[in-house]
C-alpha positions as CSV (number, residue, x, y, z in Angstrom):
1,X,74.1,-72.2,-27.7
2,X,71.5,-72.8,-30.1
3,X,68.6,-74.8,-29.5
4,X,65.7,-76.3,-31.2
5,X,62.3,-77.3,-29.3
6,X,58.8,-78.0,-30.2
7,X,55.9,-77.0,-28.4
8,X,52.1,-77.7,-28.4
9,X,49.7,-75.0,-29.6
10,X,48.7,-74.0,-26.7
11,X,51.8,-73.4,-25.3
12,X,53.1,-71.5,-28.1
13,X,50.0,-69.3,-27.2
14,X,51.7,-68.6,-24.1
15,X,55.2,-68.1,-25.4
16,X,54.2,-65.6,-27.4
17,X,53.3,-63.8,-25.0
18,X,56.0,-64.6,-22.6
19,X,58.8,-66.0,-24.6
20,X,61.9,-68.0,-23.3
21,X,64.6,-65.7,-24.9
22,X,64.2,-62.7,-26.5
23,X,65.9,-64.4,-29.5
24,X,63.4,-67.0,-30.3
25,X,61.6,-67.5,-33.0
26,X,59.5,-69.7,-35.1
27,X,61.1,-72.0,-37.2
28,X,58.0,-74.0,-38.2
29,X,54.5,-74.4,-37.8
30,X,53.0,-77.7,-38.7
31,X,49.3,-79.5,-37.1
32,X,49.2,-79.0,-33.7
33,X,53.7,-78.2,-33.0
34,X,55.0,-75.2,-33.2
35,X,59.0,-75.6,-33.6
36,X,60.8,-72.8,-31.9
37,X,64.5,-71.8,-32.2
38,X,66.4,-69.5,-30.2
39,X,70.3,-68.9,-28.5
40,X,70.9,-68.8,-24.9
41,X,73.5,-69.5,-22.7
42,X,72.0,-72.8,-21.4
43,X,71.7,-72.6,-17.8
44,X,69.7,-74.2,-14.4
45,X,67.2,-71.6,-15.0
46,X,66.6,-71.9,-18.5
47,X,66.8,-76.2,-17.9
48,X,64.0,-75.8,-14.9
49,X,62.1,-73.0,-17.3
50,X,62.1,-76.1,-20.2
51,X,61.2,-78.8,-17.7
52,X,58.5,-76.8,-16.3
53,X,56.9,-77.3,-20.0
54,X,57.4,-81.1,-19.8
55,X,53.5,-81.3,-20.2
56,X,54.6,-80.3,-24.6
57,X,58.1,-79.7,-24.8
58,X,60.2,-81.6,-27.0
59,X,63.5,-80.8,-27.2
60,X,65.1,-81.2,-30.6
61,X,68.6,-79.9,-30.1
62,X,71.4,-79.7,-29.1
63,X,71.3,-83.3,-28.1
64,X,73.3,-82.7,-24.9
65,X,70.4,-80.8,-23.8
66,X,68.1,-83.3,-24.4
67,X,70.1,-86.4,-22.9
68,X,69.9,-83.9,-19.5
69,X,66.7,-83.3,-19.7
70,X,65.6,-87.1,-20.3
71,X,67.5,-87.7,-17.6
72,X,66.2,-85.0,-14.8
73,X,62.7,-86.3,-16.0
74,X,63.6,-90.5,-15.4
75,X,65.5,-89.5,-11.8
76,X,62.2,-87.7,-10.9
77,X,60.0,-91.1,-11.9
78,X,62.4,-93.5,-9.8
79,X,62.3,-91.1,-6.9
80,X,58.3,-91.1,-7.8
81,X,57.4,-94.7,-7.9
């Protein structure tokens, strides 16, 4: 599938050094967001690889992907309060 997700600076420091996929790649660079693209087989490892960015990661698309993500990341607050 092909996704879109934005990233702080500083992490796209680190992704470019240790990327997500070896298909990704910039789509946009604008302030302090970097907007990545890339296509992957969307997976549990790539989802706990994403969540594990939670700290800058905004996913974009596919919207699927970002409804699961919202809602690994609201289970973990209930369970958290």
């Amino acid at each position: 599938e092909h996704i879109v997700f934005s990233v702080s600076r500083q992490e796209w420091r680190y992704l470019q050094t240790y990327p997500i996929h070896h298909s990704q790649s910039v789509v946009k660079e604008e302030g302090d967001r970097v907007t990545l693209s890339s296509n992957v087989k969307i997976t549990h490892d790539l989802l706990m690889d994403l969540l594990s960015r939670c700290h800058s990661i905004t996913i974009i698309e596919p919207e699927d992907l970002r409804a699961k993500f919202r809602m690994i990341l609201q289970e973990a607050v209930e369970r958290n309060k």
